[in-house]
Every structure is written in structure tokens, then in C-alpha cells.
N, CA, C and O of each residue as an XYZ file, in Angstrom:
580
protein
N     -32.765     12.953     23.252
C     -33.044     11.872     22.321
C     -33.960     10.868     22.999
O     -33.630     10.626     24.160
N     -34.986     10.255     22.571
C     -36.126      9.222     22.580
C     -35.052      7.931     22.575
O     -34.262      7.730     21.653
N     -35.178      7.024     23.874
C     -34.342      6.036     23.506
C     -35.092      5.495     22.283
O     -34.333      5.201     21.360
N     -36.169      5.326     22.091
C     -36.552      4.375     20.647
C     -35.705      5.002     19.371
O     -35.917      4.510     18.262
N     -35.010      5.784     19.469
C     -34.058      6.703     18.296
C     -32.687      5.546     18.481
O     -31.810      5.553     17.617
N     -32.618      4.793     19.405
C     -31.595      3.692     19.014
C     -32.087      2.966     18.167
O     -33.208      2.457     18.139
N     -30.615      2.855     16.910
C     -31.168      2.091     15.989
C     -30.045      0.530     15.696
O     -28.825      0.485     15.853
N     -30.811     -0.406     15.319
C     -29.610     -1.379     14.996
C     -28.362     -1.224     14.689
O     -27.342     -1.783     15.091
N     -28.588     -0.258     13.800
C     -27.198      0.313     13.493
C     -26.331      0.593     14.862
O     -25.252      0.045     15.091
N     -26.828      1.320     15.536
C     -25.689      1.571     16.942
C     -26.097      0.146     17.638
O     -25.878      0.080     18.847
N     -26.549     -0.763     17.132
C     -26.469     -2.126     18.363
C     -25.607     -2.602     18.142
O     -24.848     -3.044     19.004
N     -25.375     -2.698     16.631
C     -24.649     -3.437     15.832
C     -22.931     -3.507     16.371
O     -22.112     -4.400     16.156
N     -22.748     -2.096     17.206
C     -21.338     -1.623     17.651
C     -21.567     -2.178     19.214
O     -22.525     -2.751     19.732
N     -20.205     -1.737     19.763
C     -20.301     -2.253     21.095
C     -20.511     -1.085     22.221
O     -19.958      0.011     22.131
N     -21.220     -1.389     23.092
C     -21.477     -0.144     24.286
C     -20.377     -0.113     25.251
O     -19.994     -1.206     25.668
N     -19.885      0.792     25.615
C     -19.071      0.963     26.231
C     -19.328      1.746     27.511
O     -19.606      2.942     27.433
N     -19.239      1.065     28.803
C     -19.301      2.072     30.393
C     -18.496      2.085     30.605
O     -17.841      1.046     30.692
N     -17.867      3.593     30.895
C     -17.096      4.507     31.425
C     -16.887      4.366     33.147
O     -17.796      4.675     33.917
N     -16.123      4.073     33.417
C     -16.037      3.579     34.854
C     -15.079      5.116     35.449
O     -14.509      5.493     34.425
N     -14.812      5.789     36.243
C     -14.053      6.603     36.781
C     -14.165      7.466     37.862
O     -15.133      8.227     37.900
N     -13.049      7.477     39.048
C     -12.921      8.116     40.008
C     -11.879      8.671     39.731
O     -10.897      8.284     39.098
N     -12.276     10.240     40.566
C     -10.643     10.842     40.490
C      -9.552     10.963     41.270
O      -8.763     11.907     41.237
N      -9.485      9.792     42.139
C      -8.404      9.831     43.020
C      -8.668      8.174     43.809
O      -9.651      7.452     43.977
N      -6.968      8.079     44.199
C      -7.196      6.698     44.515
C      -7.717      6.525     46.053
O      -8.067      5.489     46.618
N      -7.663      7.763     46.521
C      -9.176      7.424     48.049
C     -10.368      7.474     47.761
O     -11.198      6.997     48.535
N     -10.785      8.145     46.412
C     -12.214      7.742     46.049
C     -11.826      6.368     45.801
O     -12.802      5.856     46.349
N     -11.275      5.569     45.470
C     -11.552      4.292     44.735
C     -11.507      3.129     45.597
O     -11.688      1.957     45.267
N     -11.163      3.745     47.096
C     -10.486      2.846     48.016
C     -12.038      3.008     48.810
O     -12.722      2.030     49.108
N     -12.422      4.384     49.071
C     -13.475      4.807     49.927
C     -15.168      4.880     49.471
O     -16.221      4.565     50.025
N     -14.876      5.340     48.452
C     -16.446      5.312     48.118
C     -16.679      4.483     47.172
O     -16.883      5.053     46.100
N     -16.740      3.156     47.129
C     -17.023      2.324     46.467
C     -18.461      2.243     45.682
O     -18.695      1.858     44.537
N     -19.148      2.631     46.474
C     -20.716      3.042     46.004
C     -20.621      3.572     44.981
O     -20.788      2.865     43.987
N     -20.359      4.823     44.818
C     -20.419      5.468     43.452
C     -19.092      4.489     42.005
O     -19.032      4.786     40.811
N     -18.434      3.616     42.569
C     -18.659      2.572     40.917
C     -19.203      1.459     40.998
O     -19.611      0.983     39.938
N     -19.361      0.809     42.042
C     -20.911      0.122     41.643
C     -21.879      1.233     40.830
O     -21.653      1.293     39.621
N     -22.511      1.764     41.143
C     -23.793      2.927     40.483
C     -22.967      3.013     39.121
O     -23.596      2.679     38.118
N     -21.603      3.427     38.943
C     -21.141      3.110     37.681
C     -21.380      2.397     36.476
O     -21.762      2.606     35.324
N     -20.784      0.947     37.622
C     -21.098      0.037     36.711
C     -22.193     -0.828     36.455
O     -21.955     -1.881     35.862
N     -23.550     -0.517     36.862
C     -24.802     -1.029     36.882
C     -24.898      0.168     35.802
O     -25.853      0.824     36.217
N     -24.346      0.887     34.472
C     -24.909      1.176     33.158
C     -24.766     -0.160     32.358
O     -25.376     -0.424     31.322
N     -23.994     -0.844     32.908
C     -24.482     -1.846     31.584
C     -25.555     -2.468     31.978
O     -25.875     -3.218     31.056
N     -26.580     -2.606     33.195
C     -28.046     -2.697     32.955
C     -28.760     -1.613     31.763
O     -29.485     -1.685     30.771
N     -28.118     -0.704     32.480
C     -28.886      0.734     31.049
C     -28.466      0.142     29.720
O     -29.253      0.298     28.787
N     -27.769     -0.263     29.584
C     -26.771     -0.731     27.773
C     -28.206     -1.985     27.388
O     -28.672     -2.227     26.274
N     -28.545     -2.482     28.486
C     -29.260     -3.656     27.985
C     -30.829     -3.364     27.609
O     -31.442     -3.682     26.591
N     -31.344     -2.541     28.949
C     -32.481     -1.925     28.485
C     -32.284     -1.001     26.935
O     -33.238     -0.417     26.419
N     -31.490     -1.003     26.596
C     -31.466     -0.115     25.486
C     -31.382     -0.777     24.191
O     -31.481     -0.147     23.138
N     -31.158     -2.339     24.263
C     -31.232     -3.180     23.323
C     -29.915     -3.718     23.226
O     -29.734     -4.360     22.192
N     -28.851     -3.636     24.074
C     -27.713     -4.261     23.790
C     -27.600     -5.616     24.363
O     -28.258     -5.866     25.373
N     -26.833     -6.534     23.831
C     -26.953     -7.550     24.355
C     -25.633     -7.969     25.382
O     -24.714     -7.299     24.910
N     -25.106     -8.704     26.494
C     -24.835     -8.893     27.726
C     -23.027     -8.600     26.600
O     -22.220     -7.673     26.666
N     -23.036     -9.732     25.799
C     -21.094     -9.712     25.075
C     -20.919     -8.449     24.086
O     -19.857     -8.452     23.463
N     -21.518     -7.712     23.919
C     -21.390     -6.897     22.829
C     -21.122     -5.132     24.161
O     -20.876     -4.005     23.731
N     -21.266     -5.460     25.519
C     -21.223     -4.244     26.494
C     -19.924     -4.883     27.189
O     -19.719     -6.000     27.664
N     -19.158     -3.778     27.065
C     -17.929     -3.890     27.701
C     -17.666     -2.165     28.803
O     -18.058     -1.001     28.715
N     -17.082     -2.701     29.432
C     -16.474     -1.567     30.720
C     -15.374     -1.184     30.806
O     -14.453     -1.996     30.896
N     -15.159      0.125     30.804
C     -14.071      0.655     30.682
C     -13.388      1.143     32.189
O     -13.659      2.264     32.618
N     -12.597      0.335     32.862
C     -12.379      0.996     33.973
C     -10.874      1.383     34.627
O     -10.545      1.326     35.812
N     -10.104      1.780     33.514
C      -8.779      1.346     33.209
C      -8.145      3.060     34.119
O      -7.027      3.330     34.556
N      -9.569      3.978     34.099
C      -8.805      5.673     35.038
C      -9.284      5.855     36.020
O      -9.530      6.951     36.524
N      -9.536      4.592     36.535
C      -9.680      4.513     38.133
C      -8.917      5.075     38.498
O      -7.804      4.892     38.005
N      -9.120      6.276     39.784
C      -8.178      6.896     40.406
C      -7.301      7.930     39.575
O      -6.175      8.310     39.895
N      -7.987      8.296     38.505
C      -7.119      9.368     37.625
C      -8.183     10.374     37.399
O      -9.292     10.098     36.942
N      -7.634     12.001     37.875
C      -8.627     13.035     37.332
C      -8.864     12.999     35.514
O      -8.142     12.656     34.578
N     -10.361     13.583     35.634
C     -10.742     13.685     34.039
C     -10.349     14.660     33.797
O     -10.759     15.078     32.715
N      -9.028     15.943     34.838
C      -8.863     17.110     33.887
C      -7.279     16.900     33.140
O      -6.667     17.618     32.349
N      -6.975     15.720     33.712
C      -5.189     15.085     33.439
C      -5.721     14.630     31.736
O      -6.611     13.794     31.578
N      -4.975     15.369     30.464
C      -5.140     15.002     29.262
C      -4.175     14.079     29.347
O      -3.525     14.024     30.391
N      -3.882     13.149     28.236
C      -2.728     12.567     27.936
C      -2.678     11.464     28.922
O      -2.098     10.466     28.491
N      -3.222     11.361     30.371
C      -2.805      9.969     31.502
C      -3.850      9.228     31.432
O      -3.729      8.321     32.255
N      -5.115      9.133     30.688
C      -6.364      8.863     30.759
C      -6.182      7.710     29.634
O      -6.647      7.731     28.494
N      -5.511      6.849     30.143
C      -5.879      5.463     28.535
C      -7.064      4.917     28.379
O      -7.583      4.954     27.264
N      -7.659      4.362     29.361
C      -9.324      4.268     29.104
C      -9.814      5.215     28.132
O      -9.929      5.005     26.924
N     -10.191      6.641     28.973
C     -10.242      7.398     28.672
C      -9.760      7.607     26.217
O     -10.589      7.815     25.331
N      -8.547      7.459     26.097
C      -7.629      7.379     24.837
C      -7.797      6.500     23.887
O      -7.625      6.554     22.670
N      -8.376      5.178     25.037
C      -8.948      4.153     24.099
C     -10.269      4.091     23.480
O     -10.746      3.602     22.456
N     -10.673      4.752     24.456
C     -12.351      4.435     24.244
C     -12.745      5.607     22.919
O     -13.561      5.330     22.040
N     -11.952      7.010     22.993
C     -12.131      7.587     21.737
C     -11.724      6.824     20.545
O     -12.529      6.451     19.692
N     -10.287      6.568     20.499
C      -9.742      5.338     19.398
C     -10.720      4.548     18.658
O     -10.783      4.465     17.432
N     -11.759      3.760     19.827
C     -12.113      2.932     19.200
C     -13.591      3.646     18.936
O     -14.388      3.000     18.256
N     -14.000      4.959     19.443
C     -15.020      5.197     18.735
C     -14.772      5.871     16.987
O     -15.245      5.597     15.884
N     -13.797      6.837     17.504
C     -13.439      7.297     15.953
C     -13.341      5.914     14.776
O     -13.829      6.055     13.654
N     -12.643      4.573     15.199
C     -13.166      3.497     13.958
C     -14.405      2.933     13.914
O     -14.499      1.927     13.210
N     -15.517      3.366     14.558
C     -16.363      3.412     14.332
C     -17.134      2.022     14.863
O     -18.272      1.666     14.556
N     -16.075      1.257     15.853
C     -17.022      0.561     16.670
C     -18.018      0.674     18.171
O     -18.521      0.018     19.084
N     -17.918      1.452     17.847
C     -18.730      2.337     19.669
C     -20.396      2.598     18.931
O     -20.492      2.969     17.761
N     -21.189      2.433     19.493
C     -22.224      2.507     19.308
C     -23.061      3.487     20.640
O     -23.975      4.216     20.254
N     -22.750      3.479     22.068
C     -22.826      3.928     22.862
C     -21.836      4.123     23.482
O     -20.885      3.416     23.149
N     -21.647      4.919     24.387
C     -20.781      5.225     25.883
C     -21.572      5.847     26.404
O     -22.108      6.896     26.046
N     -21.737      5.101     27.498
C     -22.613      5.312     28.783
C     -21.554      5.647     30.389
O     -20.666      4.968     30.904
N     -22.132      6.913     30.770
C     -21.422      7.441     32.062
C     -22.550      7.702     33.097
O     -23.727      7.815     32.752
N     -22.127      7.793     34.396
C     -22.854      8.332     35.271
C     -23.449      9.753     35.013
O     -24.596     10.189     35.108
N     -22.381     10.261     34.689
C     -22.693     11.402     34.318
C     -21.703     11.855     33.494
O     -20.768     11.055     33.505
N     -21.486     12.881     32.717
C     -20.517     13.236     31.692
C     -19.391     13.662     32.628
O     -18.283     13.143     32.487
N     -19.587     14.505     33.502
C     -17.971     14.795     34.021
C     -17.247     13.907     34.006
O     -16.046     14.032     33.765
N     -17.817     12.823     34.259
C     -16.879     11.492     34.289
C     -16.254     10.845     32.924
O     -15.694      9.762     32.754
N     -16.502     11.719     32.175
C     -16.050     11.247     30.831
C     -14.610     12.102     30.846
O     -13.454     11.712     31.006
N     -15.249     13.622     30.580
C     -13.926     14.390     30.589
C     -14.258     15.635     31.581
O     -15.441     15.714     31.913
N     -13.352     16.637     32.109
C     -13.006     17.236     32.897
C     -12.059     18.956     32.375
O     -11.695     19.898     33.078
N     -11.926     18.679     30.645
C     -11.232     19.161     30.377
C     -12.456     19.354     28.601
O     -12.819     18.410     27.900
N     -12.861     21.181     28.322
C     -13.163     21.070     26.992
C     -12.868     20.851     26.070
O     -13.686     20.894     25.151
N     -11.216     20.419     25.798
C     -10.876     20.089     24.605
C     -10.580     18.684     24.685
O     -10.083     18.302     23.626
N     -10.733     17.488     25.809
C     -11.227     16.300     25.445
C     -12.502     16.406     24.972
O     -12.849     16.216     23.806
N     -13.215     16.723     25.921
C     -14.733     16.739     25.824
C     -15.332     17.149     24.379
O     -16.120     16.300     23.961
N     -15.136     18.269     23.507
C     -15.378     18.596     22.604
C     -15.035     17.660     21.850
O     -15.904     17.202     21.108
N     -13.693     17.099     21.807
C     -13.114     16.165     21.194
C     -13.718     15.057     20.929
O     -14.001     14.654     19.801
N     -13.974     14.439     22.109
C     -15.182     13.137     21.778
C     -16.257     13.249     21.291
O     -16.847     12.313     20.752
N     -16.744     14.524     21.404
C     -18.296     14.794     20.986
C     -18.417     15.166     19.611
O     -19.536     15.006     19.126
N     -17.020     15.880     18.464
C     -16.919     15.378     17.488
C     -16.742     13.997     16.871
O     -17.535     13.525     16.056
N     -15.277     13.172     17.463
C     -15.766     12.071     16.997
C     -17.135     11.137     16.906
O     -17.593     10.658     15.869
N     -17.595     11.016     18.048
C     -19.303     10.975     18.298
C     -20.247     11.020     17.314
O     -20.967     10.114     16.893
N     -20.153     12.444     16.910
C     -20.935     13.354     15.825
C     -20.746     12.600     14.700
O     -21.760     12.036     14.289
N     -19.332     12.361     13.843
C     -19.042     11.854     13.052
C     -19.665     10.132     12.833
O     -20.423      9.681     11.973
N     -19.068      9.547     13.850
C     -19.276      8.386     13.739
C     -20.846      7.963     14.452
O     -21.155      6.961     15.097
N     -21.439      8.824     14.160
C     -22.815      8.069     14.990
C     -23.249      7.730     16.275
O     -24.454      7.513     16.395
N     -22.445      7.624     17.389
C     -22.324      6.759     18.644
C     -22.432      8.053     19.664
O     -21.995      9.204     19.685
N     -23.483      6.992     20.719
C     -24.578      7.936     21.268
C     -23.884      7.944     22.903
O     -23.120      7.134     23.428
N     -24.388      8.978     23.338
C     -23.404      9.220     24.783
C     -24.877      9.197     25.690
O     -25.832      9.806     25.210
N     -25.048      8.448     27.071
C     -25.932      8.619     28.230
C     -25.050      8.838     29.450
O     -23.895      8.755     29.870
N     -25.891      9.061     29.659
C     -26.066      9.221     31.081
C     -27.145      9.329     32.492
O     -28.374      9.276     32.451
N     -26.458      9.458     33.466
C     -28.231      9.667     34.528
C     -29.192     10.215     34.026
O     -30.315      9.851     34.375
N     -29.061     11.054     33.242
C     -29.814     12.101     33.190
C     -30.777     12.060     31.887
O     -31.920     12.512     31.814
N     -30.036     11.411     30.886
C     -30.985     10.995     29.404
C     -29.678      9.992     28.293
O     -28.711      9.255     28.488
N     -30.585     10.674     26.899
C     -29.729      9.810     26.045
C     -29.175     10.940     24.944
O     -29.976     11.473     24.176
N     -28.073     11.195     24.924
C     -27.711     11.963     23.537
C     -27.348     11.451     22.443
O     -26.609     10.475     22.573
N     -27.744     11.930     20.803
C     -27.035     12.241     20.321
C     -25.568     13.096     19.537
O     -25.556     13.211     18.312
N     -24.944     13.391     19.993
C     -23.822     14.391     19.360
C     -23.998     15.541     18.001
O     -23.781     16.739     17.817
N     -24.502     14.426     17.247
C     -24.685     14.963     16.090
C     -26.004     15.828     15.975
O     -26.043     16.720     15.127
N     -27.093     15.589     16.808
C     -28.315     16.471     17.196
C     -28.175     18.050     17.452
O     -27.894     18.127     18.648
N     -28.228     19.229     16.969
C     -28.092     19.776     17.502
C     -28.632     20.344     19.186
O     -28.030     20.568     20.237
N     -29.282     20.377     18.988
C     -30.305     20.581     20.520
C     -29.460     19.539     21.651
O     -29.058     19.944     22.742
N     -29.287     18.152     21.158
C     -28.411     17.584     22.385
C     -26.566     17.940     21.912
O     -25.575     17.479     22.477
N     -26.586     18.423     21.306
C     -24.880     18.851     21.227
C     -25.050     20.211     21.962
O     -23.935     20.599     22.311
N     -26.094     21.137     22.353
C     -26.012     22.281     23.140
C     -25.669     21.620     24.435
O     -24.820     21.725     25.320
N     -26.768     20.854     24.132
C     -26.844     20.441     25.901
C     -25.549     20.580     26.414
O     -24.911     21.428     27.038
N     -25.296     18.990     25.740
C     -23.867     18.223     26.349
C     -22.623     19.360     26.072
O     -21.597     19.198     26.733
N     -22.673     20.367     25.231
C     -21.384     21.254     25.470
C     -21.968     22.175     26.703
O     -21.095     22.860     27.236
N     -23.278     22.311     27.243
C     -23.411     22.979     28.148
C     -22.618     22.433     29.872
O     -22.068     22.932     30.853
N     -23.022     21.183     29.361
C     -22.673     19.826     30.799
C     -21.726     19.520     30.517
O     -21.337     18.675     31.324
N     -20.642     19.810     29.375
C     -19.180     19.619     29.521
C     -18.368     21.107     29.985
O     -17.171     21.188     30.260
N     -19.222     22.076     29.988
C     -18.398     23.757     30.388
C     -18.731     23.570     32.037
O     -17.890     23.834     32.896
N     -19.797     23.181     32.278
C     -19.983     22.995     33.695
C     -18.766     22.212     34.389
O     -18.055     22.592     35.319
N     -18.732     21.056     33.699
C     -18.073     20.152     34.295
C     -16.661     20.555     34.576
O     -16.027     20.240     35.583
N     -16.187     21.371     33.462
C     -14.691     21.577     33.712
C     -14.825     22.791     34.512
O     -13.669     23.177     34.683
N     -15.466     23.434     34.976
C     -15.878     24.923     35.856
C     -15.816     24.196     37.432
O     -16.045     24.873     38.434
């Protein structure tokens, strides 16, 4: 997806960064990688969001993305995309979202449905696109592999 394919409509919602390590010596030790985390809400801004409308999700610190069910960040952040206030979620990279294909799929329907666009390092998806719904189910089979 062309970031200029963001449209008011997804500004209008709130962006959400995905903050997550999977263990609590990553969180103790490599601090670097959530800083790099959480410098997406620079990305949220270049993208047209504004500073109160980007919020961070960093609530599975220290929890694997393949643990279903222990991930409340993780539980919330679908929640509140399925009502349809998510406009983005932005990750380092998708593994860090989920770890497991039937979250992963999971979000990427709600996603689909509700409009709200997933980044990462690497670009910008839509869900509902087909061509970026290959992708990202390609980079979510990886991820759980």
C-alpha cells in the first residue's frame, strides 16, 4: 500500500503501537529493540496522525506472541479494532503482533472488516487488499514457523 492510500477516514481512528518482547530478560536486557518499538509513533505521525490520537500498547511486555489467551494488550487492541476505532497498528514487525495463525489471521480479518491498516519496518498494509493480505498471511506463517 502507497502511504498516500491513508485516508482521513483511518485518521479519524486512533493508531495504535504494538510494543512487545517475549520474555522478561528481553525486557530487562535488550532495551534497544523497544525503544526502536516505540519510535512507531514517529511513523503514526509521518503518516498524518496527530501526537493524542497515537497511543502505545505495551501491556505483553515479556509475554510470547505464541501464548493465546495471556496477551491483553495483545486482546485489547483487537477489541478495540473490531469497534472500529483503530485506524492503524503499527509493529516493528508483524511477529510481534502474533506468533500464533489463528491470532494472526484473526486480526487480519477484523482489520479487513473494519478498515484499519497494519505497518511495519518493512511497508504499509492493507488487510482487506488482496495482494497485501498474501503478503501479511505469508509474514504471519513465517512468523509462527
Amino acid at each position: 500500500m502507497n502511504p498516500e492510500q491513508v485516508s482521513d477516514r483511518h485518521r479519524r481512528r486512533l493508531a495504535l503501537v504494538y510494543v512487545r518482547q517475549s520474555s522478561p530478560h528481553q525486557v530487562i536486557h535488550h532495551q534497544e529493540s523497544q525503544r526502536r518499538q516505540r519510535q512507531f509513533v514517529h511513523r503514526a505521525e509521518q503518516l498524518g496522525w496527530v501526537a493524542d490520537q497515537i497511543q502505545v500498547v505495551d501491556d505483553d511486555l515479556g509475554q510470547s506472541g505464541s501464548r493465546s489467551g495471556q496477551r491483553f494488550g495483545f486482546e485489547e487492541m483487537v477489541s478495540r479494532t473490531a469497534l472500529g476505532q483503530i485506524g492503524l497498528i503499527l509493529a516493528l514487525e508483524v511477529a510481534r503482533l502474533a506468533r500464533s495463525n489463528r491470532d494472526w489471521y484473526h486480526l487480519l480479518d477484523v482489520c479487513a472488516l473494519t478498515a484499519t491498516l497494519i505497518a511495519d519496518e518493512e511497508g504499509l498494509y492493507d488487510p482487506a487488499s488482496y495482494n497485501d493480505r498474501l503478503l501479511l498471511g505469508l509474514k504471519g506463517t513465517m512468523s509462527e514457523a
